[in-house]
C-alpha positions in Angstrom: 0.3 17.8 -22.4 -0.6 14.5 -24.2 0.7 11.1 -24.2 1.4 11.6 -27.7 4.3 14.4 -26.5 6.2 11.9 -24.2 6.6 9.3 -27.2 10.4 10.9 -27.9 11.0 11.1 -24.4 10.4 7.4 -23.7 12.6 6.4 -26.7 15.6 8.8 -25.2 18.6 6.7 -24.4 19.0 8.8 -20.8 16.8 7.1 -18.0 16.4 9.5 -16.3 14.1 11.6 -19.5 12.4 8.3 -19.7 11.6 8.7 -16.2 10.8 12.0 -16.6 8.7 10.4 -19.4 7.0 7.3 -17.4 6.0 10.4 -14.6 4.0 12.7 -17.0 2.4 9.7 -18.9 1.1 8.4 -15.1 -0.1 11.7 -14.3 -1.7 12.3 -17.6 -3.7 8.7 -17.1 -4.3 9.5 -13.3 -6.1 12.9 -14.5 -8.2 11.0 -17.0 -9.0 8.7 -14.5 -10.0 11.1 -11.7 -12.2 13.1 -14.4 -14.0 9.9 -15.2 -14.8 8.8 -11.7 -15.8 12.4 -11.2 -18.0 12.3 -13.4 -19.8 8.8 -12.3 -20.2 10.3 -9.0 -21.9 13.0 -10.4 -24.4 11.0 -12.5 -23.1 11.9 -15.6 -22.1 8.4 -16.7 -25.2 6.1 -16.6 -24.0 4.3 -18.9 -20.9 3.0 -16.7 -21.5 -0.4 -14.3 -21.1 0.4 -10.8 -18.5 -2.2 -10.6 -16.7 -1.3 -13.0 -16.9 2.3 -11.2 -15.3 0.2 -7.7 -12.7 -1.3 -9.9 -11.6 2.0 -11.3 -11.6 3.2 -7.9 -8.7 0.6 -7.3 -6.8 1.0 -10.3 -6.7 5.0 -8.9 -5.4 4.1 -5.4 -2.6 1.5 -7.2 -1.9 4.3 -10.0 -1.5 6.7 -7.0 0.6 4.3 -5.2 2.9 4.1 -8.2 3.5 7.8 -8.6 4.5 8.1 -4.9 6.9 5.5 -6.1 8.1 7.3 -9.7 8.7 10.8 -7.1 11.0 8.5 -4.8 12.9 7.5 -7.6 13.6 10.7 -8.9 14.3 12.2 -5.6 17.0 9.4 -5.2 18.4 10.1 -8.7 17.9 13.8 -8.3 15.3 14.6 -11.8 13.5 17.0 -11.9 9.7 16.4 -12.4 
């Protein structure tokens, strides 16, 4: 899945498909984010400033933080992921 697949479900008047919506767009930008830190740690990413590499690092752990946060919700609310 894309970003580009969640547009309609973001627009959707029911929160909880917008929820459903917010939670695939995170884990499609956590993925992204995870390959590109990967990569760095693999050498593949010269290019890339070792502090931007640390600040990535702590976008993950909040991005992570926030998913926890998107699950709790929907547990609450009872939606399917």
């Amino acid at each position: 899945m894309k970003l580009i697949d969640t547009v309609d479900m973001m627009n959707d008047s029911d929160y909880k498909v917008r929820l459903k919506a917010e939670y695939l767009q995170l884990t499609i930008r956590l993925e992204s984010l995870e390959h590109v830190i990967a990569k760095y740690e693999k050498g593949k990413l010269p290019s890339l400033k070792h502090e931007t590499y640390i600040l990535f690092k702590k976008q993950l752990e909040v991005m992570r933080t926030y998913l926890n946060t998107v699950e709790d919700r929907a547990k609450i609310d009872d939606i399917k992921l």
